[in-house]
VOPAGU-2260 file (C-alpha; in pm, 1 decimal, decimal comma):
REM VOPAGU-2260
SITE   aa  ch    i         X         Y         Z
SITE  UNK   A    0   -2842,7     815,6   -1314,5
SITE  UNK   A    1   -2440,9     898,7   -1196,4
SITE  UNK   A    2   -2336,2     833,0   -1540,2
SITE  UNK   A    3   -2594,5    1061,8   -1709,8
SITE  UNK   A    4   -2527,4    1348,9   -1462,6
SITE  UNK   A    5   -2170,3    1303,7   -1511,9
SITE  UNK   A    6   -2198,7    1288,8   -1923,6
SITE  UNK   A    7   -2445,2    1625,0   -1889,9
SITE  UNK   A    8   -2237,8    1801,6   -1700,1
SITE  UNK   A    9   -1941,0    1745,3   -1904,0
SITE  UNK   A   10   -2142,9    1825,6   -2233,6
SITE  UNK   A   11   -2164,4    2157,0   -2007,6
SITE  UNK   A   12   -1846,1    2196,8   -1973,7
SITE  UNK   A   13   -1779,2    2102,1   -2315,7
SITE  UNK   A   14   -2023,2    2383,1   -2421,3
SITE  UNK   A   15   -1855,8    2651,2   -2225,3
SITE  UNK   A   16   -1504,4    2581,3   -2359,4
SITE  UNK   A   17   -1628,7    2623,4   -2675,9
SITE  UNK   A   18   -1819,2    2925,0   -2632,2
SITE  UNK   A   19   -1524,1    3049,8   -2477,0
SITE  UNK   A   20   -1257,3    2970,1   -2785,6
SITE  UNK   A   21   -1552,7    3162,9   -2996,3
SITE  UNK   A   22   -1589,8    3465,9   -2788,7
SITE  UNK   A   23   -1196,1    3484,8   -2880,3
SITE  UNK   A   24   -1243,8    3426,1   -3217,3
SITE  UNK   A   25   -1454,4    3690,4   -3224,3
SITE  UNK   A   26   -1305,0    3930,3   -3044,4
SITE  UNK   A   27    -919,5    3875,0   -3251,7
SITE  UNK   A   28   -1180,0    3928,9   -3552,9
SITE  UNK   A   29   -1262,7    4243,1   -3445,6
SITE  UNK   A   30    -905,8    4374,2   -3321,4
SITE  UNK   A   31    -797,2    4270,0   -3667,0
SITE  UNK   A   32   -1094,8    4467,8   -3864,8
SITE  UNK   A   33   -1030,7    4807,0   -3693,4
SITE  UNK   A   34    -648,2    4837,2   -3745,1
SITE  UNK   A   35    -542,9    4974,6   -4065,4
SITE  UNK   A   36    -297,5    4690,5   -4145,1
SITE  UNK   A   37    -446,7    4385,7   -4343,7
SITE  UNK   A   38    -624,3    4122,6   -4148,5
SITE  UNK   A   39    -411,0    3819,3   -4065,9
SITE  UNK   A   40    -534,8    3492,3   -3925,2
SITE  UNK   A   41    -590,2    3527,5   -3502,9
SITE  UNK   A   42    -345,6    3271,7   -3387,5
SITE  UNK   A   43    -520,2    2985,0   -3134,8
SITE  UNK   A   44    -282,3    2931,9   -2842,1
SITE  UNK   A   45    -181,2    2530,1   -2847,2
SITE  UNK   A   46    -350,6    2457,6   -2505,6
SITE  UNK   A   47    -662,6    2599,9   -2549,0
SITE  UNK   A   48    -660,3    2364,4   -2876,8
SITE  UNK   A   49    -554,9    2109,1   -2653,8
SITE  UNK   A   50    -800,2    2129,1   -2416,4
SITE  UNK   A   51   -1075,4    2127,5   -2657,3
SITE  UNK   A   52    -967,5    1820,3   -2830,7
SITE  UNK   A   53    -920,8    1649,3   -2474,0
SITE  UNK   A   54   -1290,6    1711,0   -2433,3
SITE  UNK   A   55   -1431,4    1625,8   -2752,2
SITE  UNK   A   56   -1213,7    1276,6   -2700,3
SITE  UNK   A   57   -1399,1    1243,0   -2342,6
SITE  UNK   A   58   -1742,4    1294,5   -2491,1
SITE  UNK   A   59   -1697,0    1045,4   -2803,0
SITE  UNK   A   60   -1566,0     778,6   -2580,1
SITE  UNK   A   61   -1841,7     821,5   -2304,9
SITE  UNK   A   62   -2116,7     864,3   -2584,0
SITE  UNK   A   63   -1965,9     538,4   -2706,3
SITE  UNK   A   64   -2057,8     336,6   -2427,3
SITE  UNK   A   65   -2435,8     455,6   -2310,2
SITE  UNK   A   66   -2666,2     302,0   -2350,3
SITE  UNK   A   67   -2913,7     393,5   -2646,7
SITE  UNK   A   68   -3247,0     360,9   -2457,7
SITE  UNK   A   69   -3168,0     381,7   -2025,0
SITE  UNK   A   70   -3470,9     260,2   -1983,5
SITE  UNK   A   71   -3474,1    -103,7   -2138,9
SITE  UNK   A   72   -3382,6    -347,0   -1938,6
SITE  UNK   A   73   -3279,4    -576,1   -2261,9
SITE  UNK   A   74   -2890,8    -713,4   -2250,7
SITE  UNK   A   75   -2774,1    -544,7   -2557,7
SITE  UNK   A   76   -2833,4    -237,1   -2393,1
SITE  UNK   A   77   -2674,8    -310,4   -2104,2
SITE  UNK   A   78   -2331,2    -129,2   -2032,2
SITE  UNK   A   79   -2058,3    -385,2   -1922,3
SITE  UNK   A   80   -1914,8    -280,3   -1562,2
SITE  UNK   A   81   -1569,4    -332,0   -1632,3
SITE  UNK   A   82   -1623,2    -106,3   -1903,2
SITE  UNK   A   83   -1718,6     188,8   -1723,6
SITE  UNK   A   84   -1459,1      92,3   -1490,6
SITE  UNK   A   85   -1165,3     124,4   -1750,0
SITE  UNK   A   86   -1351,2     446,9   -1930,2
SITE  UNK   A   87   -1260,6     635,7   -1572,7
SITE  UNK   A   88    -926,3     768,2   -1433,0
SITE  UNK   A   89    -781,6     639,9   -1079,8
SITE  UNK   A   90    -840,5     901,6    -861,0
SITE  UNK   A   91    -618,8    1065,4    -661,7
SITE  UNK   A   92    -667,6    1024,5    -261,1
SITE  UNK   A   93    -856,0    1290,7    -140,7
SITE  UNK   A   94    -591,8    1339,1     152,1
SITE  UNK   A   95    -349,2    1456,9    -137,2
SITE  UNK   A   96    -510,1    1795,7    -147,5
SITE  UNK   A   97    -407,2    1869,1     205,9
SITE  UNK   A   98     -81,9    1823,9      77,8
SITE  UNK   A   99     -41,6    2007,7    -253,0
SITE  UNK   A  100     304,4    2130,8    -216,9
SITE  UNK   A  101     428,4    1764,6    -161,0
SITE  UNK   A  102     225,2    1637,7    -432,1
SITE  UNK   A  103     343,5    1921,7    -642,4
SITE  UNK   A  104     699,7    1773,7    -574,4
SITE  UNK   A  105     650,8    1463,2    -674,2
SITE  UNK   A  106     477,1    1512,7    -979,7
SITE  UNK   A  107     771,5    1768,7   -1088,3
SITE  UNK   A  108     971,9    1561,2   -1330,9
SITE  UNK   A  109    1034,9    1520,8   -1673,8
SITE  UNK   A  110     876,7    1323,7   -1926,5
SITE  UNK   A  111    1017,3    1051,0   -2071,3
SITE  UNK   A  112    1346,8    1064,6   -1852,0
SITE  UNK   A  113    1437,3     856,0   -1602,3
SITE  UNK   A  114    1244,0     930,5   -1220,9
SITE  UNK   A  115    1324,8    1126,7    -966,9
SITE  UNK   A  116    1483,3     910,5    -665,1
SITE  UNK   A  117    1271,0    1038,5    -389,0
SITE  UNK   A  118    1104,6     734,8    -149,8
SITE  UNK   A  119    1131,6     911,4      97,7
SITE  UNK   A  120     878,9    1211,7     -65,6
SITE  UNK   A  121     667,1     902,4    -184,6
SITE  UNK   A  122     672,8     750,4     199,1
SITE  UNK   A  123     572,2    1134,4     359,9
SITE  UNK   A  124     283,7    1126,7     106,4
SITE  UNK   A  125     168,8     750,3     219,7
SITE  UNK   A  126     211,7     852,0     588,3
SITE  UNK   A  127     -53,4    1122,2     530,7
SITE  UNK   A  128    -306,1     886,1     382,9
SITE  UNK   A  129    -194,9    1028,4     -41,1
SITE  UNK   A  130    -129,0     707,6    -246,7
SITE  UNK   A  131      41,0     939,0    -517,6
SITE  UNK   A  132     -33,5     825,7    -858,1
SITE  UNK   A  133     254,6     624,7   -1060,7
SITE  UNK   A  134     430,6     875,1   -1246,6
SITE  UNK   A  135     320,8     727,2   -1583,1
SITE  UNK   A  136     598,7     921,5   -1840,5
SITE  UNK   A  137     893,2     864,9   -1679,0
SITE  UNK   A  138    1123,9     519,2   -1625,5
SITE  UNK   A  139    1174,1     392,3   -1265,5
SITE  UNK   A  140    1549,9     373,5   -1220,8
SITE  UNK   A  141    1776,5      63,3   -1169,3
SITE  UNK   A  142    2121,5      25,2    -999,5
SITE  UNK   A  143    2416,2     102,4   -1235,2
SITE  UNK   A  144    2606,5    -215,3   -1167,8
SITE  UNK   A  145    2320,8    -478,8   -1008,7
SITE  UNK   A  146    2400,4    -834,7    -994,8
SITE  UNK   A  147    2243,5   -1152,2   -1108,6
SITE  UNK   A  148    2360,1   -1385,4    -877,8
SITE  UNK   A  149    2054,5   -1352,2    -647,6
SITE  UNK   A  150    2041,0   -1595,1    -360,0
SITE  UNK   A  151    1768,1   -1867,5    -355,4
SITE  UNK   A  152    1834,1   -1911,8      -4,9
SITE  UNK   A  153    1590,7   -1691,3     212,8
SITE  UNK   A  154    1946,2   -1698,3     469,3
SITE  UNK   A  155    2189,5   -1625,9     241,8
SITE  UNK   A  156    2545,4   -1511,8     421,3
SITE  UNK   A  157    2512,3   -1152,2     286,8
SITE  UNK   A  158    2283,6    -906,9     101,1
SITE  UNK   A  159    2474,1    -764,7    -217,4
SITE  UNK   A  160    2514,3    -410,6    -195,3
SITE  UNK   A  161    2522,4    -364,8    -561,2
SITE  UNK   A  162    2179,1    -424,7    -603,1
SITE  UNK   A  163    2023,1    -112,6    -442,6
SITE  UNK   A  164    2016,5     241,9    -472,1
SITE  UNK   A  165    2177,5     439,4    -166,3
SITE  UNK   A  166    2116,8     742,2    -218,5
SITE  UNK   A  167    1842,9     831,7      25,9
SITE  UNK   A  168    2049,6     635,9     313,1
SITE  UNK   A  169    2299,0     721,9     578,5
SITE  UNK   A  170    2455,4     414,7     535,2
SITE  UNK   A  171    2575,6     308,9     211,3
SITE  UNK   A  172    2612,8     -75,3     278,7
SITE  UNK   A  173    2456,8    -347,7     449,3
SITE  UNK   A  174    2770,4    -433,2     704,9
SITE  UNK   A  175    2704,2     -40,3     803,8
SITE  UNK   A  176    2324,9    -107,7     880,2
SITE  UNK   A  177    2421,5    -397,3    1089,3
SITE  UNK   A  178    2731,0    -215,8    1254,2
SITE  UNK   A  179    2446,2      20,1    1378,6
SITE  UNK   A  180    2181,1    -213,8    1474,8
SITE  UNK   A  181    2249,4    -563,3    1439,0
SITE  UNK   A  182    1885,6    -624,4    1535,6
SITE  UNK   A  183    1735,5    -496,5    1247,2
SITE  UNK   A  184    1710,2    -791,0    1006,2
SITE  UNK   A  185    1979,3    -718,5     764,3
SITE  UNK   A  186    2207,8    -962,1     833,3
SITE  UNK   A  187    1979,0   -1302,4     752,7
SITE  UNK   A  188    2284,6   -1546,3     870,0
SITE  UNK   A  189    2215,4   -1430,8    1240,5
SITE  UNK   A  190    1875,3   -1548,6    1194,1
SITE  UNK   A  191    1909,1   -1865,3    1030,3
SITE  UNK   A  192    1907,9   -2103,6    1330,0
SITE  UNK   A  193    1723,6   -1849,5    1603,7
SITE  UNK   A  194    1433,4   -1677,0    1469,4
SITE  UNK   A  195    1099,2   -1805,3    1506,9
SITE  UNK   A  196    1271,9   -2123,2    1693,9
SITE  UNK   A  197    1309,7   -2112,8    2037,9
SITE  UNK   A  198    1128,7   -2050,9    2329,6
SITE  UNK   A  199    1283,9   -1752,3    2579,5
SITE  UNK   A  200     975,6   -1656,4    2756,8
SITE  UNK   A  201     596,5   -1752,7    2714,9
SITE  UNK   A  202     550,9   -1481,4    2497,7
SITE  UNK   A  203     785,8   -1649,4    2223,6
SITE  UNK   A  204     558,0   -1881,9    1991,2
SITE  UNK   A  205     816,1   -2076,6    1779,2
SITE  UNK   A  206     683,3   -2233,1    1437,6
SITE  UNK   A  207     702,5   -2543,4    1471,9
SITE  UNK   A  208     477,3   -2503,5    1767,1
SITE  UNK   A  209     230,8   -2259,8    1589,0
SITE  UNK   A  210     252,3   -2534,1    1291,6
SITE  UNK   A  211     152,2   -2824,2    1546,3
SITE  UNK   A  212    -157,1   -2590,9    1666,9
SITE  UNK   A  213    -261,9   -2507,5    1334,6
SITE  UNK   A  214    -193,8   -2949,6    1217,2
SITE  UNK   A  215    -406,6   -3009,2    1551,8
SITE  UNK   A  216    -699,7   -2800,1    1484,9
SITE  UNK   A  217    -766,1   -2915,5    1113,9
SITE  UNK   A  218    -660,2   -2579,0    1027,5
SITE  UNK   A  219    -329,5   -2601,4     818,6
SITE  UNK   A  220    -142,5   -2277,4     722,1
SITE  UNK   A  221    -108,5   -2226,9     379,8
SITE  UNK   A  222    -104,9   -1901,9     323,5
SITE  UNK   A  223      -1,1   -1595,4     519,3
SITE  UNK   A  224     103,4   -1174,3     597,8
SITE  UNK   A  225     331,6   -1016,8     793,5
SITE  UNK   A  226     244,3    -665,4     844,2
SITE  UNK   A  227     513,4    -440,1     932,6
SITE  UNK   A  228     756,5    -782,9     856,8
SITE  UNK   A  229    1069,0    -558,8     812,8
SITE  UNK   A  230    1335,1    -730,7     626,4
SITE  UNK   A  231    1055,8   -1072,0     584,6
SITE  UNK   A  232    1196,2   -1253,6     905,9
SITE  UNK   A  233     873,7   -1424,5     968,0
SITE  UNK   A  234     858,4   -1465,2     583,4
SITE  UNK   A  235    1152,7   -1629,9     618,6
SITE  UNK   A  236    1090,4   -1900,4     829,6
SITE  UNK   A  237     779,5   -1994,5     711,0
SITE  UNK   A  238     936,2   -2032,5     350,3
SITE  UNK   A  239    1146,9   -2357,7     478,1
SITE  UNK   A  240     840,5   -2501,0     579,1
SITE  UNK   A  241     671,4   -2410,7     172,6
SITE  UNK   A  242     445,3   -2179,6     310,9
SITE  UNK   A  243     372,8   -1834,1     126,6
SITE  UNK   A  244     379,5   -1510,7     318,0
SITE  UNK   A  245     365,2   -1153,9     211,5
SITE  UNK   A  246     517,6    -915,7     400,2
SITE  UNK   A  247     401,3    -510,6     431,0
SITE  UNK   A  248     687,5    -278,8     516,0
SITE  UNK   A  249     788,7      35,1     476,6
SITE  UNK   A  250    1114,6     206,7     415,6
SITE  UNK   A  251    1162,7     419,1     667,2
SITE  UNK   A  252    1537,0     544,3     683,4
SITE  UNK   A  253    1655,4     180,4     599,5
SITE  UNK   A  254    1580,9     -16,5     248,9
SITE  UNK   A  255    1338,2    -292,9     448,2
SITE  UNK   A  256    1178,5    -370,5     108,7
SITE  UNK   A  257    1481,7    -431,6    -123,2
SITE  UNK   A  258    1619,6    -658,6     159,0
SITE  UNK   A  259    1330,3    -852,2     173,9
SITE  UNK   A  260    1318,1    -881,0    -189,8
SITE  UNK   A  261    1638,4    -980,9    -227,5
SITE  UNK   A  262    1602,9   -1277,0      50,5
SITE  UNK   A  263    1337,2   -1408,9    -212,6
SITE  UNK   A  264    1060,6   -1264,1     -26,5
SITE  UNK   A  265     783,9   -1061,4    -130,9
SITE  UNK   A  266     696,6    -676,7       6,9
SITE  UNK   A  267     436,4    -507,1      14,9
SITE  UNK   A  268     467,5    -101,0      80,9
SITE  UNK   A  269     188,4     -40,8     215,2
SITE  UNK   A  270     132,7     145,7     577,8
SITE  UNK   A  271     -88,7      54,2     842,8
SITE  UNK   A  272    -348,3     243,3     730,7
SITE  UNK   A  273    -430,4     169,2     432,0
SITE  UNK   A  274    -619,4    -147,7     307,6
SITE  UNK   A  275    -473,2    -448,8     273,0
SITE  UNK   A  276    -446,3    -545,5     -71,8
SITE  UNK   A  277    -604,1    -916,7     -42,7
SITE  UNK   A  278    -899,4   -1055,7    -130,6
SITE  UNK   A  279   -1157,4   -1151,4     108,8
SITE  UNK   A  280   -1105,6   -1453,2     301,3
SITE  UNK   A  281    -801,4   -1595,1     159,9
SITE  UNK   A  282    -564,6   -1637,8     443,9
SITE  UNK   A  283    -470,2   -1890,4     663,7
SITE  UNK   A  284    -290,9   -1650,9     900,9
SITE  UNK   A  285    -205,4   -1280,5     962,0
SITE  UNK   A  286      92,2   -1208,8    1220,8
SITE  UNK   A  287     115,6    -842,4    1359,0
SITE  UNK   A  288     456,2    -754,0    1503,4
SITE  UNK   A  289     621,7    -466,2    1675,6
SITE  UNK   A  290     450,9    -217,8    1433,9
SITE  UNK   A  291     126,4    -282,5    1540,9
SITE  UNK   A  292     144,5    -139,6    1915,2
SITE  UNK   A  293      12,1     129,0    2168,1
SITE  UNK   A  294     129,2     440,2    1934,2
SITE  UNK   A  295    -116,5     356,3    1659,0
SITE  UNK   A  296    -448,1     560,8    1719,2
SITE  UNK   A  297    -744,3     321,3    1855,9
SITE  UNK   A  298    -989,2     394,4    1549,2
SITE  UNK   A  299    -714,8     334,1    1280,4
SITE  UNK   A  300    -587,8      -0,1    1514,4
SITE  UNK   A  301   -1022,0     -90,0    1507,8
SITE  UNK   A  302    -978,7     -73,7    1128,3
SITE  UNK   A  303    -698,6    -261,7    1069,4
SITE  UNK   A  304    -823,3    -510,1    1311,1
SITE  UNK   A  305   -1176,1    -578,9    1091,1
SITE  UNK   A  306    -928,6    -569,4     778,4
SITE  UNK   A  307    -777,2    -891,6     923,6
SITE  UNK   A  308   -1115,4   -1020,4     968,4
SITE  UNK   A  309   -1171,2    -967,0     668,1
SITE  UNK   A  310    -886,7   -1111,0     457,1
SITE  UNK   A  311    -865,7   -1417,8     751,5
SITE  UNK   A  312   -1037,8   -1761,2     586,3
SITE  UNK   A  313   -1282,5   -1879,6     865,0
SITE  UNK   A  314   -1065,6   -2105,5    1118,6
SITE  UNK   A  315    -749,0   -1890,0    1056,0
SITE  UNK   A  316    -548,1   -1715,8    1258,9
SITE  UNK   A  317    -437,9   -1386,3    1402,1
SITE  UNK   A  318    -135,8   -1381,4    1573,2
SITE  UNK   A  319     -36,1   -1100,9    1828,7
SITE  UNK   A  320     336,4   -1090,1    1843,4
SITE  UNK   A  321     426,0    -852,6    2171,5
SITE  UNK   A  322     184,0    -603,3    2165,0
SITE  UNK   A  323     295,7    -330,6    2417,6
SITE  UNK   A  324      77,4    -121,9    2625,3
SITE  UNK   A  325       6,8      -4,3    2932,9
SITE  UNK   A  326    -185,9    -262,2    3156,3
SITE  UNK   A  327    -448,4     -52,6    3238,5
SITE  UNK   A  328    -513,0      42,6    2877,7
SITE  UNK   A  329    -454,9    -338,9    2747,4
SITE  UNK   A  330    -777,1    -348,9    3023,5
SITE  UNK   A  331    -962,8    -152,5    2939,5
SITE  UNK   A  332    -903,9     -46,5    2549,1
SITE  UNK   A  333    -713,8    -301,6    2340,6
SITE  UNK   A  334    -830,3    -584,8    2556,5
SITE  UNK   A  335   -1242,5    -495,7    2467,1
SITE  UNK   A  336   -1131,1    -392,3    2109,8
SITE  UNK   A  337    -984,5    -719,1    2026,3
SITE  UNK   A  338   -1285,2    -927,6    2175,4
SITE  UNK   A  339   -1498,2    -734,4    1937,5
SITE  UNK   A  340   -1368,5    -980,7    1695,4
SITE  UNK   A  341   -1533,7   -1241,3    1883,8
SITE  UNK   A  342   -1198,2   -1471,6    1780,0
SITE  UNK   A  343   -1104,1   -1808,9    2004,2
SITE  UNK   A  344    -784,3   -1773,3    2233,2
SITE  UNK   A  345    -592,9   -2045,2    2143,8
SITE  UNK   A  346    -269,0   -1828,4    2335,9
SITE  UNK   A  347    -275,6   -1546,0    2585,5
SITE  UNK   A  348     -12,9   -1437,1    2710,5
SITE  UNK   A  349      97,7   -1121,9    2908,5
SITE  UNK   A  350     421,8   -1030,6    3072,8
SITE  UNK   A  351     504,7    -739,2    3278,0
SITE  UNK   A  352     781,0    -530,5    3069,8
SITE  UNK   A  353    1132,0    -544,6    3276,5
SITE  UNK   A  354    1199,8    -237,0    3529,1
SITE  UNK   A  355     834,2     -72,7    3404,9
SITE  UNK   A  356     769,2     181,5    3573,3
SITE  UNK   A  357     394,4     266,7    3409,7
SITE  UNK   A  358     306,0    -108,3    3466,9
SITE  UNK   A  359     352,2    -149,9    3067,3
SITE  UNK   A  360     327,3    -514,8    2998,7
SITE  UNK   A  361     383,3    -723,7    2667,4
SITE  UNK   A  362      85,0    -960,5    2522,7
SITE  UNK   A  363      96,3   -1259,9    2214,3
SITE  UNK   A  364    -194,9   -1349,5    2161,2
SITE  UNK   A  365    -296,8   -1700,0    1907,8
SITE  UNK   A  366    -672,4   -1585,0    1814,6
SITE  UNK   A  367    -885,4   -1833,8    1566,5
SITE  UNK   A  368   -1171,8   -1712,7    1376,7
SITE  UNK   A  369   -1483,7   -1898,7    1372,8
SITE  UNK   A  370   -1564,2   -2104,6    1138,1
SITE  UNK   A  371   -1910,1   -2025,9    1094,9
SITE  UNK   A  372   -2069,3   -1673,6    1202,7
């Protein structure tokens, strides 16, 4: 029934344009007849030519694939899915059109030329819920000088600057990015003995231990994501130990995903809010870190929560990794929202943050899924 509407209403459309391109036939005709000077062919501006030949395209290809009779239920009659599927555009988000003059930027560019460099435009339309469109006529650009000798080693002693475009950066280097923050991740050596590894409070869960859970349970880890994994720390660690995890980032004033990718890792830029792009029940484990925390609204945190549900195999694991809130709100909001989940506490634990004075407290949280629901 959607298809035939859709093919009608198109033949409509089809219909008008053409009416249209003869009402101007007609009326150059008649300009032409009353002058004095000898008639000479109207002139057909290219688009409108255009335009008609997109739409007689559309309707041959659509015509092409329905079905002769719509009411036989035979299989030679039968349109395939996937081609239906493939005869349609991607549309755009529907959040884009809130957004037109930052979707008019980005799709300002010309053809067959190399890209605009603009992230961060692509980032402020992800933010806002637009997953612009590739740009399909123009070539991504490369570093000018980029070298080959990648490290294998998800630790290597530096990231090589070469291989990254700075433009869109304060800094220009990695040693700058860790002069400012040496916390950030961009500097793997500091990492390659401490992270994930050692136990400073209760709220630390080091791998090994998480590993000996997991062996314990039946319930080996295979398979994971790290969402909002930075620079692919957790990635990292779990990498020593041949286990596969993806890591969602975003670049936001630093390159997160180029470092990631060139520790060996792989990142997904994707934000919180958007779907993750795994297939149901897959995973073995999903770890949220500092990005998932009190600032993210409680409907969009709901969602992603149920997304992790739904990519988690049954008997894997989600792992809160300090979640910061308020106590009262961790009470009387998160608390509730995660039990919704109906998941098994294999860890809970919740520290008061140092010299709080909101009583904000920290909680990791270890939470299986049942195996059978």
């Amino acid at each position: 029934m959607g298809f035939t509407m859709g093919l009608n209403l198109l033949l409509l459309v089809a219909m008008v344009a053409t009416n249209i391109l003869s009402l101007y036939h007609l009326s150059s005709n008649t300009l032409h007849s009353s002058s004095t000077k000898p008639p000479t062919p109207p002139q057909v501006p290219d688009h409108l030519i255009r335009q008609l030949q997109t739409i007689r395209a559309a309707i041959n290809h659509l015509t092409r694939h329905q079905p002769s009779n719509p009411t036989s239920t035979s299989s030679s009659s039968t349109i395939p899915d996937d081609l239906l599927l493939h005869s349609r555009l991607s549309p755009i988000g529907s959040s884009c059109h809130n957004h037109p003059d930052l979707l008019h930027r980005y799709m300002n560019y010309t053809p067959f030329s190399l890209c605009p460099h603009d992230t961060d435009l692509q980032e402020t339309l992800i933010l806002h819920g637009c997953q612009p469109l590739p740009r399909r006529r123009c070539f991504s650009r490369t570093p000018p000088k980029p070298t080959s000798a990648l490290p294998l080693n998800p630790y290597p002693s530096s990231l090589p600057d070469s291989n990254l475009i700075w433009t869109h950066y304060d800094c220009k280097s990695f040693s700058c990015l860790n002069h400012q923050n040496p916390l950030l991740g961009f500097d793997p050596s500091r990492e390659s003995t401490s992270s994930f590894m050692h136990i400073r409070s209760e709220l630390d869960l080091p791998v090994p231990q998480l590993l000996q859970i997991a062996k314990a349970a039946t319930s080996p880890i295979r398979l994971g994501l790290d969402i909002g994994g930075a620079t692919g720390s957790f990635a990292a660690r779990l990498k020593l130990y041949n286990i596969t995890v993806l890591t969602t980032t975003m670049n936001l004033g630093a390159p997160y995903s180029e470092a990631a990718a060139l520790r060996g890792l792989v990142p997904l830029h994707v934000p919180l809010q958007q779907r993750l792009p795994v297939f149901d029940g897959v995973l073995d484990l999903v770890r949220c870190g500092h990005a998932v925390n009190r600032w993210i609204p409680v409907t969009m945190m709901e969602f992603l929560f149920f997304d992790v549900d739904r990519v988690l195999r049954a008997g894997g694991y989600l792992w809160l990794d300090h979640f910061f809130s308020k106590r009262s709100d961790l009470d009387k909001v998160y608390g509730p929202l995660i039990g919704k989940l109906g998941y098994k506490k294999v860890k809970w634990a919740m520290v008061d943050k140092p010299n709080s004075k909101n009583g904000e407290v920290y909680l990791t949280a270890l939470l299986q899924k049942p195996v059978s629901k």
